[in-house]
C-alpha positions in Angstrom: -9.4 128.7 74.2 -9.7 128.9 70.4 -6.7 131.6 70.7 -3.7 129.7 72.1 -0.7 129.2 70.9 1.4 126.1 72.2 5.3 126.8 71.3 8.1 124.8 72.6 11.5 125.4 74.6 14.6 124.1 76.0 15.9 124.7 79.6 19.2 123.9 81.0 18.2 121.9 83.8 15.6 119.6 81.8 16.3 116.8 79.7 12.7 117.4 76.8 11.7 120.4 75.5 9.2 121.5 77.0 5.9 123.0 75.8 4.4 126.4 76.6 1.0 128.6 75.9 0.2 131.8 77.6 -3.6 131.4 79.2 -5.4 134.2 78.1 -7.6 134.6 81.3 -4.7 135.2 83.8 -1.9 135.7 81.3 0.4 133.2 83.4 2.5 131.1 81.5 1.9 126.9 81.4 4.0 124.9 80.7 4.4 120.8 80.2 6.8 118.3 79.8 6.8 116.9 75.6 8.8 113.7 76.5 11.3 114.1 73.5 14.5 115.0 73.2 13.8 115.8 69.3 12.8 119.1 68.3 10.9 117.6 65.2 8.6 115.2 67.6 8.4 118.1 70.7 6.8 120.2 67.7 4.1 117.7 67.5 3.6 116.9 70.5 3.2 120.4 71.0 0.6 120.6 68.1 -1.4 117.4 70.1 -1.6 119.8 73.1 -2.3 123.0 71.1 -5.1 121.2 69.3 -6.5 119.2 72.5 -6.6 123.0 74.7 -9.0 124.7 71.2 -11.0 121.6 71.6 -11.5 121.5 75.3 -10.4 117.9 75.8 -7.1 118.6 77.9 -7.1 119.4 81.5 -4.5 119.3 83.9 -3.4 116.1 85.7 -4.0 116.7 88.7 -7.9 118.0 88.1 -8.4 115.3 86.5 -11.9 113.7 88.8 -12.4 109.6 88.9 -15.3 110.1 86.7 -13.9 111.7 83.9 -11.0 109.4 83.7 -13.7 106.6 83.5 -15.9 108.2 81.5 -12.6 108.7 79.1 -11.6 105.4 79.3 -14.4 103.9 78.1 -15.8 105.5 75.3 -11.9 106.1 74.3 -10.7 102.6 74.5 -12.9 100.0 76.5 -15.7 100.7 73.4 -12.8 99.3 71.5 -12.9 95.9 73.6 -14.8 92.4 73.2 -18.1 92.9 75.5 -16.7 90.2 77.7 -13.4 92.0 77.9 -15.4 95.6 78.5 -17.5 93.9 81.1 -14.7 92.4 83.2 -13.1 96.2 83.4 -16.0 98.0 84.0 -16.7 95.3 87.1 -13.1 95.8 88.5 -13.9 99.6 88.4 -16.8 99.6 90.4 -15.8 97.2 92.6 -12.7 99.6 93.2 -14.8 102.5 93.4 -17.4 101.2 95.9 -14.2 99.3 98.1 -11.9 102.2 97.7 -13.9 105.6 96.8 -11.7 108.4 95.2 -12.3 112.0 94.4 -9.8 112.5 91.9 -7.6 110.0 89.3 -4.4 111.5 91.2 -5.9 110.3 94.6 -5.2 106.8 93.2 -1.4 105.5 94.5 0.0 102.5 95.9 -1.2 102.7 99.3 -4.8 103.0 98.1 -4.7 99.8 95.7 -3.2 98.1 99.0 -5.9 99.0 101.1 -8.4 98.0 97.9 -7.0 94.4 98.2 -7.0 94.6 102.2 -10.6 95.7 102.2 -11.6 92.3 99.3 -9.5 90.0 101.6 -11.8 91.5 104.6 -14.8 90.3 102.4 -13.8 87.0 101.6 -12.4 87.4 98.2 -10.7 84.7 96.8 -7.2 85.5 96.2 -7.9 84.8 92.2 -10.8 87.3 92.2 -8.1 90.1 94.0 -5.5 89.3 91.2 -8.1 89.8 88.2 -9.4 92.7 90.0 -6.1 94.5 90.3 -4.5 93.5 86.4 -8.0 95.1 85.1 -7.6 98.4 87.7 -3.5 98.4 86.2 -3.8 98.2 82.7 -6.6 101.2 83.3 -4.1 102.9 85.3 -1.7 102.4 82.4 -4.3 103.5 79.7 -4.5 106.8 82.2 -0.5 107.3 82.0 -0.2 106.9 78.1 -3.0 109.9 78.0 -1.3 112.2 80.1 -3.5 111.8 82.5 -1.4 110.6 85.8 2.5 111.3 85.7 3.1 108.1 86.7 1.8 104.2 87.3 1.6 103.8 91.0 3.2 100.3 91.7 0.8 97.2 93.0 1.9 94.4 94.4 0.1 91.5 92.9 -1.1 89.2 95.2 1.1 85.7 96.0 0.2 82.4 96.7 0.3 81.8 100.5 1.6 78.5 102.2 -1.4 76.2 101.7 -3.6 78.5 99.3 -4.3 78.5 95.8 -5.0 80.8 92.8 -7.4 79.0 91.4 -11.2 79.5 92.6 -11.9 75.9 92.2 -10.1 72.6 90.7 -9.8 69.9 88.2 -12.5 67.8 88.8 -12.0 63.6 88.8 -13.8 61.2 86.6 -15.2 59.7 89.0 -17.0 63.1 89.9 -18.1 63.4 86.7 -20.1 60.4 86.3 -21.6 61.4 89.8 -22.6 64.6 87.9 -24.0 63.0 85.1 -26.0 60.6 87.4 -27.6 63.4 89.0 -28.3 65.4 86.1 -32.1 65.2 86.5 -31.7 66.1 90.3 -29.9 69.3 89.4 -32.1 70.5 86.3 -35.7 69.9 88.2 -35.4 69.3 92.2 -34.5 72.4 93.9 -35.5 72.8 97.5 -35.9 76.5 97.8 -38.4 75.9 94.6 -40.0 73.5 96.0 -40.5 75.2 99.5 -41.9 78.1 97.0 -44.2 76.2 95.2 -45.7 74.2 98.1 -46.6 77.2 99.6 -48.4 78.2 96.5 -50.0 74.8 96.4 -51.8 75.2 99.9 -53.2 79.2 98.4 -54.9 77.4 95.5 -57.8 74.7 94.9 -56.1 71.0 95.1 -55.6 69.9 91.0 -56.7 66.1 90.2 -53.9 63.9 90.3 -52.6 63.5 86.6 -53.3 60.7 84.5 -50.9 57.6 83.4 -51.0 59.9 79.9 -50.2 62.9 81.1 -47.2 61.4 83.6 -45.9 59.4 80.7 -45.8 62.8 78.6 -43.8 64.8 81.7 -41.0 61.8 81.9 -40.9 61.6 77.9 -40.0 65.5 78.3 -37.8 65.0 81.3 -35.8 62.4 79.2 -35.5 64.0 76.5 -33.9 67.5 78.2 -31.7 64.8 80.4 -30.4 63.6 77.5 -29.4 67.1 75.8 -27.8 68.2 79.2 -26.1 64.4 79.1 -24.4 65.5 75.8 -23.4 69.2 76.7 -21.3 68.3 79.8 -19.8 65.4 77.9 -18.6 67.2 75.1 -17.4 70.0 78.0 -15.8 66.9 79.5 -14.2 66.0 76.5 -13.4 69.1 74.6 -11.6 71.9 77.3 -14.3 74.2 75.7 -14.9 77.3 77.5 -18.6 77.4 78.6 -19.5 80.5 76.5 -17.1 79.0 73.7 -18.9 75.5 73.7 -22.7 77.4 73.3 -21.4 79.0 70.1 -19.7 76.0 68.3 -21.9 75.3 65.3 -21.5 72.7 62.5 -21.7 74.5 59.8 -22.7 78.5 58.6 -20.1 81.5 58.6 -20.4 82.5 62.5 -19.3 81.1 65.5 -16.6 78.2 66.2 -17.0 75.5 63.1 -16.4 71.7 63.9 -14.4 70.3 60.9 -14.5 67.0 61.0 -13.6 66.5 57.4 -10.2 66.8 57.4 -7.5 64.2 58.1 -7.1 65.7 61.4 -10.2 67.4 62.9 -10.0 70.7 63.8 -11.8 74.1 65.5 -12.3 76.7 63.2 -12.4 79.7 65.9 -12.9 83.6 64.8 -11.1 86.2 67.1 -14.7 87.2 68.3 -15.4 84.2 69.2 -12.9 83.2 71.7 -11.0 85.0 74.3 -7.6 85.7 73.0 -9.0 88.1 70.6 -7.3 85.9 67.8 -8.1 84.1 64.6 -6.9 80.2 65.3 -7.2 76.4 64.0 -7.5 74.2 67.0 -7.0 70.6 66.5 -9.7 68.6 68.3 -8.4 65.8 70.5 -9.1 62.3 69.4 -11.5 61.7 71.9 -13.5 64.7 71.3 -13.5 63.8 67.6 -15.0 60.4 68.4 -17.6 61.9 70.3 -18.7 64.3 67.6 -18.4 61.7 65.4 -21.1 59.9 67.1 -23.6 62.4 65.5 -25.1 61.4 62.1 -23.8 63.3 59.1 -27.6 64.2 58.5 -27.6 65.7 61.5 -24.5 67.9 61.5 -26.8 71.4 60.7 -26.7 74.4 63.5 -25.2 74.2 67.1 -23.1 71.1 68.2 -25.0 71.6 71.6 -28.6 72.3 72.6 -28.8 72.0 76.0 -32.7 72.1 76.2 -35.3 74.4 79.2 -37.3 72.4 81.1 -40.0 72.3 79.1 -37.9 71.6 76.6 -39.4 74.3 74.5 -36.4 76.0 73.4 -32.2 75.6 73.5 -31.0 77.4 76.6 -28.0 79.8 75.2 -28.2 82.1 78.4 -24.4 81.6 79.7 -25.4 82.7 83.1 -28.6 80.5 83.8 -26.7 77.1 82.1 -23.7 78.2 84.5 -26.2 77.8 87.1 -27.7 74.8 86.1 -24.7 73.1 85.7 -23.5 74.1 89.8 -27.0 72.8 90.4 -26.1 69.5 89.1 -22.5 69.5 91.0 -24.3 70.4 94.2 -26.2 67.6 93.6 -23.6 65.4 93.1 -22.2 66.4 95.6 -18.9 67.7 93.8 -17.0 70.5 96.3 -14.1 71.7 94.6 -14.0 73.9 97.3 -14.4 74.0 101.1 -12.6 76.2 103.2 -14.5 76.8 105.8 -15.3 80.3 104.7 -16.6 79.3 101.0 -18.2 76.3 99.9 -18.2 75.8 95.9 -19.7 73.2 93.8 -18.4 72.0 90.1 -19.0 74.4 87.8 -18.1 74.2 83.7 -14.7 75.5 84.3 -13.5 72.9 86.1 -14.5 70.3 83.7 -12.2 73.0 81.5 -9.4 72.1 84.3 -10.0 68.4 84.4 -9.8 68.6 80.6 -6.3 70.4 81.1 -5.0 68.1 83.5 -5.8 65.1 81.7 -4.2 66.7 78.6 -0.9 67.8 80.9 0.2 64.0 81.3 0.1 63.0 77.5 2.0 66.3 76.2 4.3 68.7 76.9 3.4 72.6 78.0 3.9 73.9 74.3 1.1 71.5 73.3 -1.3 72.0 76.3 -0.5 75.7 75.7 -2.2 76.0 72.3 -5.0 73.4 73.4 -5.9 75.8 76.2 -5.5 78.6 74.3 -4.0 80.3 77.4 -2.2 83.7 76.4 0.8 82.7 78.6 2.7 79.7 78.7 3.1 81.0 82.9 -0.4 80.4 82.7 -0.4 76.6 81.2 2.7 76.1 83.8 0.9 77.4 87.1 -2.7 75.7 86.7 -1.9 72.5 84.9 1.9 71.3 84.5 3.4 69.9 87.5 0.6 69.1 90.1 0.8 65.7 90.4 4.8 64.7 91.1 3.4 61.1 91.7 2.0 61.1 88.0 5.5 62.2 86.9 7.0 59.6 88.5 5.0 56.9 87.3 5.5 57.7 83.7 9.5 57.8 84.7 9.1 54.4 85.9 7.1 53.2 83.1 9.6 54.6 80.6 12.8 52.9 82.7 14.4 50.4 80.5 16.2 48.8 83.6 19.3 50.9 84.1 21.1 54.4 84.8 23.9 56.0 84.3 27.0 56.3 86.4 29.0 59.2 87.5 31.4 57.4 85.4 29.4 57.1 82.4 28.7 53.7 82.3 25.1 52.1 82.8 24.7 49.8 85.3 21.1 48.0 86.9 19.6 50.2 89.5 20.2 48.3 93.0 16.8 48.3 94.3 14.2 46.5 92.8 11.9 49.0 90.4 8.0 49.3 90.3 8.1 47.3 87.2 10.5 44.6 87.7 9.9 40.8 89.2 9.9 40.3 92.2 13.4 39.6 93.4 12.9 36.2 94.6 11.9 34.8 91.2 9.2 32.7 90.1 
């Protein structure tokens, strides 16, 4: 198509000018829509189409098959992205694809996406899942529009909390559960029962070994203390710090990559990089007091490399694989016997994000939402609002109470003594 020509046009009964070319195979006319009422911006919007038709990238809306749309989307803008960010589209993609197949991007409207999140429901999905799923599949669908590639954004109706559910796939975990977790620690790393089942089969295949000596068990338990220990530490300082788990693996000390603990200031602080965290942005987080104590706890000597080192088995080497210490760390709330949730259709064990929710409900009783905002570095303050603020009226009322100096105010202005007794007076019949 090296020979077209795109011009431009107005027609009474449109609002843009449109854009024309003559296709030199059947000699028909084509024309499209620029979207401007300008004749300065329809010329170059014009010259866009003109240049994408001699190059072969245009094709018409409606041809437009599911795989070319993805393959455009993500060398065009997902190759843009954060890997985490890339992953979590390309996942809600496939998962729409497989659910919901489609021949062409057109094919994709508002009935579709509602049978997409009837079909997850039918599979068990938690209600969380289906929202991520569907924001991922819409901002795609939006990329798509801004191309040309769809004439419109089909509408989706997000999913709403129920009567009775919640968004959230699990929940802040108590203290109490965590010192459970921290008990069992050993029994989540090394006993697991499908393993062992495993192994004890192997066992009866081969010769019997001699039983090992005082030495040699005195070795395994030094080992087994000592990766204990390092597993001790990381899900304290996940305790303490609202760390996500793949942010916590890359805090360091020291050196120019990762997250940097500053403990030399007169307030600590997080030195985090936009690729290291999330939001995609450059920030200074203030560490809490308590974390700061905790990191102070480490000798100065020692401050060199990665804050935490939670160690393999064998103790040979850090783990850093986010999935396997995910795991491990389920493990060690199965063990504990932590269910953060239990339906009746799905049965989940603490995991490292909700020690990241304990952290944030701890933290949502001391300051307001603008301050728990930053400290979770949640994107919106909707976000802060929904999971954290407001869960626990009794909580609220407590601190009311607590702050009380005895009296209220009137409809008429003037104070007078609350006529019941309060939860923090004497009792009424005196000493």
């Amino acid at each position: 198509m090296e020979d077209i020509k795109v011009l431009i046009t107005q027609r009474d009964d449109r609002k843009f000018w449109q854009a024309y070319y003559v296709d030199p195979i059947t000699g028909k006319q084509k024309f499209k829509s620029t979207g401007e009422t300008s004749k300065r911006e329809a010329e170059r919007a014009a010259a866009k189409w003109e240049q994408d038709l001699r190059e072969g990238r245009y094709k018409a809306p409606s041809k437009v098959t599911w795989e070319e749309f993805r393959e455009r989307f993500e060398t065009q803008h997902v190759a843009s992205l954060a890997n985490s960010t890339g992953r979590r589209y390309s996942t809600a993609l496939n998962v729409f694809e497989n659910t919901t197949p489609v021949n062409r991007l057109r094919d994709v409207d508002a009935k579709r996406l509602s049978q997409f999140q009837t079909a997850l429901r039918a599979k068990g999905t938690a209600e969380a899942t289906i929202a991520a799923q569907l924001r991922h599949v819409k901002a795609a669908l939006r990329w798509a529009h801004d191309m040309g590639l769809i004439p419109t954004v089909p509408k989706i109706k997000m999913p709403k909390r129920v009567k009775g559910a919640s968004m959230m796939k699990g929940r802040a975990i108590t203290a109490e559960e965590f010192d459970r977790m921290v008990v069992k620690i050993r029994t989540g790393l090394y006993v697991d029962p499908d393993a062992d089942k495993k192994q004890a089969e192997k066992k009866r295949k081969l010769k019997p070994k001699p039983a090992p000596t005082a030495e040699e068990l005195a070795a395994v338990r030094a080992i087994e203390a000592a990766v204990v220990a390092s597993w001790e530490h990381f899900l304290r300082g996940l305790w303490l710090s609202g760390l996500r788990l793949g942010e916590s693996l890359n805090l360091f000390w020291d050196g120019a990559e990762g997250i940097i603990a500053d403990l030399d200031r007169r307030f600590p602080i997080m030195v985090i990089p936009a690729e290291a965290e999330k939001g995609n942005k450059d920030r200074l987080l203030p560490i809490t007091p308590d974390f700061a104590r905790f990191l102070a706890e480490t000798p100065r000597e020692q401050r060199t490399g990665r804050v935490f080192g939670p160690l393999t088995r064998d103790a040979k080497m850090v783990m850093l694989n986010q999935n396997r210490i995910g795991a491990r760390i389920t493990a060690i709330g199965k063990a504990a016997g932590v269910k953060v949730k239990d339906d009746g259709k799905e049965t989940k064990f603490a995991s490292a994000h909700d020690m990241r929710r304990a952290f944030g409900h701890r933290w949502s009783k001391k300051v307001m939402p603008a301050v728990l905002k930053e400290l979770m570095r949640h994107e919106a303050i909707q976000t802060t609002m929904s999971y954290y603020v407001g869960q626990n009226a009794e909580s609220i009322a407590n601190q009311l109470w607590a702050a009380d100096d005895g009296k209220n105010a009137a409809s008429d202005g003037k104070n007078e003594h609350f006529s019941e007794q309060s939860p923090n007076s004497a009792n009424s019949t005196g000493a």
